[in-house]
C-alpha positions in Angstrom: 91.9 100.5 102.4 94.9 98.2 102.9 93.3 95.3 101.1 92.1 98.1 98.1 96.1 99.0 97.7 97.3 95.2 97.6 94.6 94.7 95.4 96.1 97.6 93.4 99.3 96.5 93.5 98.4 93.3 92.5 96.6 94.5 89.6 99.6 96.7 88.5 102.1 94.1 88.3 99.8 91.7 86.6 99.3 94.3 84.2 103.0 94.5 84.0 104.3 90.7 83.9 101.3 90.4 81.4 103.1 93.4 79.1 106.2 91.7 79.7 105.1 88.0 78.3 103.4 89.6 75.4 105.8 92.6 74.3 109.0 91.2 76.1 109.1 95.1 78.0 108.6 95.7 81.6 106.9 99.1 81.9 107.7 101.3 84.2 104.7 102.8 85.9 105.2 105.4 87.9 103.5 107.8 90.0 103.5 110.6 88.4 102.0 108.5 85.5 98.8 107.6 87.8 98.4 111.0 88.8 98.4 112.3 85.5 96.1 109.8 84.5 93.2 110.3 87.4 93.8 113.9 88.2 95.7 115.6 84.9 98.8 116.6 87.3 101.7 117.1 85.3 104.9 118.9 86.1 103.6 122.2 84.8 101.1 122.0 86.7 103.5 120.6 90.2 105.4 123.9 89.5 102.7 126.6 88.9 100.9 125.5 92.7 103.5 125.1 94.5 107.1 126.9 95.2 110.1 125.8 92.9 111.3 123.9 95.7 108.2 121.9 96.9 107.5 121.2 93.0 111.4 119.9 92.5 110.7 117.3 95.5 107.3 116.2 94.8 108.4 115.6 91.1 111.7 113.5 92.1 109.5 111.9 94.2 106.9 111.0 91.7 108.9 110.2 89.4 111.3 108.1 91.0 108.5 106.1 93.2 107.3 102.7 91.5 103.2 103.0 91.1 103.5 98.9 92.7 105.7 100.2 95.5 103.5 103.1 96.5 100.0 100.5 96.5 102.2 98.1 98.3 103.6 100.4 101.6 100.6 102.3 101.2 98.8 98.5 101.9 101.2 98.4 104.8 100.3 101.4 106.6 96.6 101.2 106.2 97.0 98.0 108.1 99.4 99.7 111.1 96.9 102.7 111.4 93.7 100.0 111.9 95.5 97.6 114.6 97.6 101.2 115.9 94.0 102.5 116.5 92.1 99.1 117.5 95.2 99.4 120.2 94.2 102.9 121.4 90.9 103.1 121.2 89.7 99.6 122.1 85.9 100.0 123.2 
């Protein structure tokens, strides 16, 4: 799973740097724009499951949160949870 989320990460600022040479733009992909993408969650729909509150913070945090930032520490701790659990559970 780490090396899926680099892999992502990679792919997301290639996809990026390659808008950038050919558009002179650096989008900004965020992740509210991947979840709307795979799983149609919008902020309509953030606010009408959840409380006010829990929608308010789960949108600032999508949309505030870098797509390429997510894949990278998401990369980070798939990596800590596979030694952290080689570690405790060696056979």
């Amino acid at each position: 799973m780490g090396f899926i989320s680099w892999i992502g990460c990679l792919l997301v600022l290639g996809y990026q740097a390659g808008s950038w040479v050919l558009f002179k733009a650096w989008p900004s992909i965020t992740l509210l724009d991947l979840l709307q993408i795979v799983f149609g969650i919008d902020l309509l729909s953030l606010i009408q499951h959840f409380s006010l509150e829990v929608a308010f913070k789960a949108a600032y945090v999508c949309f505030t949160t870098e797509l390429v930032l997510f894949l990278w520490w998401l990369g980070v701790v798939m990596f800590a949870l596979m030694i952290a659990t080689q570690i405790l559970f060696k056979k």
